[in-house]
C-alpha positions in Angstrom: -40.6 -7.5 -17.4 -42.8 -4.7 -17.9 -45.3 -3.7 -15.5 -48.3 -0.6 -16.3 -49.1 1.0 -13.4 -50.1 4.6 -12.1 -47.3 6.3 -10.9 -47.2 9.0 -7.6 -44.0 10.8 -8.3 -44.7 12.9 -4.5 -44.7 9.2 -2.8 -41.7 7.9 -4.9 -40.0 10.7 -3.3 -40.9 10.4 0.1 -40.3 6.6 0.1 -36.2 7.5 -1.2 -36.3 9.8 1.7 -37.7 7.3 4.5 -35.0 5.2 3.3 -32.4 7.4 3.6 -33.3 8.7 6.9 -33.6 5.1 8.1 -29.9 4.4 6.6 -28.7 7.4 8.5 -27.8 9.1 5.2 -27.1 13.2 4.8 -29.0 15.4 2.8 -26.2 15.1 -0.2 -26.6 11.6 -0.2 -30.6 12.1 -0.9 -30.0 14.6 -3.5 -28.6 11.6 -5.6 -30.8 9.2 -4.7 -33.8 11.6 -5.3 -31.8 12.1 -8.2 -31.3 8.7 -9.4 -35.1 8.4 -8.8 -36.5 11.2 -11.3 -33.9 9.7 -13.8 -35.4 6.3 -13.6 -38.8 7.4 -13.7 -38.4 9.0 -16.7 -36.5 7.3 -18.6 -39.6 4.7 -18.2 -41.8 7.7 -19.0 -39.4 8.0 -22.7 -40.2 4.7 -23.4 -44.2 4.1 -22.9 -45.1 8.0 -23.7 -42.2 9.6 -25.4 -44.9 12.4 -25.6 -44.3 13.3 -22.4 -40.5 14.1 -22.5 -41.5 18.0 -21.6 -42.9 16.9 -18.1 -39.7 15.4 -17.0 -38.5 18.8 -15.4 -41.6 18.9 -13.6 -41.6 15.7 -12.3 -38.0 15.8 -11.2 -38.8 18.4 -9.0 -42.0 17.0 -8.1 -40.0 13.7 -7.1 -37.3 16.2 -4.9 -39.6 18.7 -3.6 -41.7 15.7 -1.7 -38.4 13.7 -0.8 -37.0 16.6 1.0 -39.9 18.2 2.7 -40.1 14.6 4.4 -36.4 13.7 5.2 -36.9 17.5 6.7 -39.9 16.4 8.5 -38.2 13.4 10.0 -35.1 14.8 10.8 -37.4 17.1 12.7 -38.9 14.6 15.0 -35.6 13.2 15.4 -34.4 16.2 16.6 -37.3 17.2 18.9 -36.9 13.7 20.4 -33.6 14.0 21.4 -34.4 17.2 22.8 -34.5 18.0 26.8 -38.1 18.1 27.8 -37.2 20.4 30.4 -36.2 23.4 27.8 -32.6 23.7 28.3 -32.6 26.5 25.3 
C-alpha cells in the first residue's frame, strides 16, 4: 500500500518518545527506536525522491533531537511529581 502524505519528522520523534516513556523504556532503548524511526523514514524518502538522499543526516537528527528533548521533558514531570512538595532537598 502506498500512502502520500506530508511528513513531520519533529512529531515522528516525539510520538517514538511518548511511547517509550509510556512502556517504561530507558534512554538506550529510545536511541533504537528513534533510530529505527529515521531509518524507516528514509528509506521511504529513497524510494519516492531518491533526490533527497543528502537530507537523510538531517532528518535523522531532526527525528532524535525532538524524541529526546521530549522523553527528557516527560521524565521531568515524572520526576517532579514524585517529588516531596515540602522540599526535602
Amino acid at each position: 500500500m502506498i500512502i502520500k502524505a506530508k511528513i513531520d519528522i519533529s512529531y515522528i520523534g516525539e510520538q517514538v518518545a511518548h511511547q517509550c516513556f509510556l512502556e517504561n523504556r530507558n534512554v538506550d532503548d529510545l536511541d533504537l527506536y528513534l533510530a529505527g524511526a529515521a531509518y524507516a523514514v528514509c528509506f521511504s524518502l529513497l524510494k519516492e525522491k531518491p533526490w533527497m538522499k543528502d537530507k537523510f543526516s538531517e532528518i535523522g537528527s531532526e527525528i532524535a533531537r525532538a524524541g529526546t528533548r521530549k522523553f527528557s521533558e516527560l521524565m521531568e514531570m515524572e520526576i517532579l511529581k514524585k517529588s516531596h512538595p515540602e522540599g526535602n532537598a
